[in-house]
N, C-alpha and C positions, 0 to 999 in steps of 0.2 A: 576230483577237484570239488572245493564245499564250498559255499559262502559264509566267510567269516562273519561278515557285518554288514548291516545296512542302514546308511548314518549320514550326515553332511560334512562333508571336507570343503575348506575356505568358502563355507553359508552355500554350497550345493549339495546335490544330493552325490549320493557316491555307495557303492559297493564294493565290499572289500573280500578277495577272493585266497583261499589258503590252495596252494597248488601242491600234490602231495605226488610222491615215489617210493616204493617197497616199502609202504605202511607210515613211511614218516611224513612229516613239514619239512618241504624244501624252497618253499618261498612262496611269496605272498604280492599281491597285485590289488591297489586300488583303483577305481576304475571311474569316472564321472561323465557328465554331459560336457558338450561344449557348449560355454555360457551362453545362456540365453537361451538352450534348445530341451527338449527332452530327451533321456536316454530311454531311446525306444528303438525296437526291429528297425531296420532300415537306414538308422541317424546316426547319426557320428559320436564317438564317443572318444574320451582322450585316459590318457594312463596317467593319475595322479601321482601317487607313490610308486614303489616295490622295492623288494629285496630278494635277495637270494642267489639262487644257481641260476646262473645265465641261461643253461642249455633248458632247465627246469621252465624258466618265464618265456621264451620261445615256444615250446609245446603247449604252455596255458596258454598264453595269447592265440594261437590258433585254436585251441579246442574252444576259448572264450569266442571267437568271430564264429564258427561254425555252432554254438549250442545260443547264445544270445541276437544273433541275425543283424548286427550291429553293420550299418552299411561300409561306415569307415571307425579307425581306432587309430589315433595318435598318438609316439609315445618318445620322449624328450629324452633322451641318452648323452650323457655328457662325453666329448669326443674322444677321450682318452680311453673310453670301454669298448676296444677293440673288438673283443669276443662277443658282444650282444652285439654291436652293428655286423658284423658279420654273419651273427646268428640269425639275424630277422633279414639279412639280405633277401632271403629267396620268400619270405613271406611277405613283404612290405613294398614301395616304391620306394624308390632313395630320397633322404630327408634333405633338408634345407639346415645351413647354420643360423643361428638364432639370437647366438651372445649370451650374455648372461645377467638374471637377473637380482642383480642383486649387486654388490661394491667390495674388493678386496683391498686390501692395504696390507704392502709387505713393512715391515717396521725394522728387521733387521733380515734383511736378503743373504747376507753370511751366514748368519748363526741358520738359516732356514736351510740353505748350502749344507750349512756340515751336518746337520740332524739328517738330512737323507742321504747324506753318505753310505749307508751301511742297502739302501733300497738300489741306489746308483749301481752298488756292486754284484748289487742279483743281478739288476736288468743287462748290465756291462762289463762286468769281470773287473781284472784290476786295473783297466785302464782308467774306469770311474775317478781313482780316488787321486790320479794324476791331473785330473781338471781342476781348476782354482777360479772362484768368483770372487775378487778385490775390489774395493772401493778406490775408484780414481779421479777423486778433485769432485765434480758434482756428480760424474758418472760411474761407470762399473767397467772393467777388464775382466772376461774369460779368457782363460789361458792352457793350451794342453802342448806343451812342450814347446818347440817354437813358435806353434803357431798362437795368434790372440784373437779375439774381438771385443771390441770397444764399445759399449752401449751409453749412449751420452746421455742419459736420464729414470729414474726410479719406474714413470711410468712403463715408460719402455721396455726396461728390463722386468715389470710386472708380465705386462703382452708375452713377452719373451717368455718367461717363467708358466702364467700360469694358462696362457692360451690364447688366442684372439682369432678371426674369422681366418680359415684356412687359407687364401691366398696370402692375406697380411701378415699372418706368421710366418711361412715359408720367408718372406722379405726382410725379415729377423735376425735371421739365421746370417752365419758370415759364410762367405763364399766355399765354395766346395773344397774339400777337402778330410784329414778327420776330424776335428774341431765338427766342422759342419754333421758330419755323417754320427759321432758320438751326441752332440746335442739332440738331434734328430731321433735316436733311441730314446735319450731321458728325457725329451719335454714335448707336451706340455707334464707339468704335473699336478696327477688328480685331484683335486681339492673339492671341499665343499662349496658346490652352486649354488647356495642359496643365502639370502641375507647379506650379513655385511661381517666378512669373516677378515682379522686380523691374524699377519704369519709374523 
């Protein structure tokens, strides 16, 4: 593992870390103070950016706490990244949900529907493409055979779609069943956290 750069990310300081495997770049880690503090032995430091291979940024994050003495390191996972939260399970305490910062607005929630049709049918096979999201009067209808759910407003069916604090989602969802048990595979779906992203 090198350090890529040493620079300021949003007016702090921050260093940027290339995490390597059998000679190559497999992902990368920025890394900063938590505001106001110094990134020094013993302090807390938070994970700005990264990319890469999950299992890759679990190995550097630990070889990072053991070679920089960093007392604590915080690091924002958007919840749909299964495989990093699981990854860092056994290295981390369990996080807190946070929300998100920034504003989405879906603009056409069908057309957003069929574009990940073809994603629905990795995650779900062909029952995916038997589910239908329609517009119904101010609200929305899912439908997977007999069964429906009714979502009575844009925002809501946003929640629905793109995420919202894990108890309140689950409350989303329409009663068990497979409607219930199929959404519960495809959603949320992963989107860009950041800023003010239109779908």
């Amino acid at each position: 593992m090198a350090v890529l750069a040493t620079g300021r990310v949003h007016d702090v300081p921050a260093d940027g870390w290339i995490i390597e495997a059998g000679g190559s770049s497999v992902a990368w880690v920025i890394v900063g103070p938590v505001w106001g503090q110094p990134l020094a032995p013993g302090g807390p430091a938070v994970v700005l950016d990264w990319a890469g291979s999950r299992v890759a940024l679990v190995a550097g994050l630990r070889a990072l706490m053991a070679r920089t003495g960093w007392g604590s390191l915080s690091v924002a996972i958007p919840a749909w990244d299964r495989d990093f939260i699981l990854g860092l399970a056994g290295l981390a305490e369990p996080g807190d949900w946070s929300g998100v910062p920034g504003t989405q607005v879906l603009l056409d929630p069908g057309r957003l529907w069929r574009r990940l049709g073809p994603a629905f049918a990795r995650r779900l096979g062909p029952v995916a493409a038997r589910i239908r999201l329609a517009s119904e009067g101010t609200g929305f209808d899912i439908r997977l055979g007999s069964e429906h759910h009714r979502i009575p407003d844009l925002p809501t069916l946003t929640r629905l779609l793109l995420g919202d604090s894990p108890d309140n989602w689950v409350s989303l969802l329409p009663p068990r069943g497979v409607l219930h048990e199929a959404l519960r595979e495809l959603l949320p779906i992963p989107f860009p956290p950041i800023g003010l992203n239109y779908m």
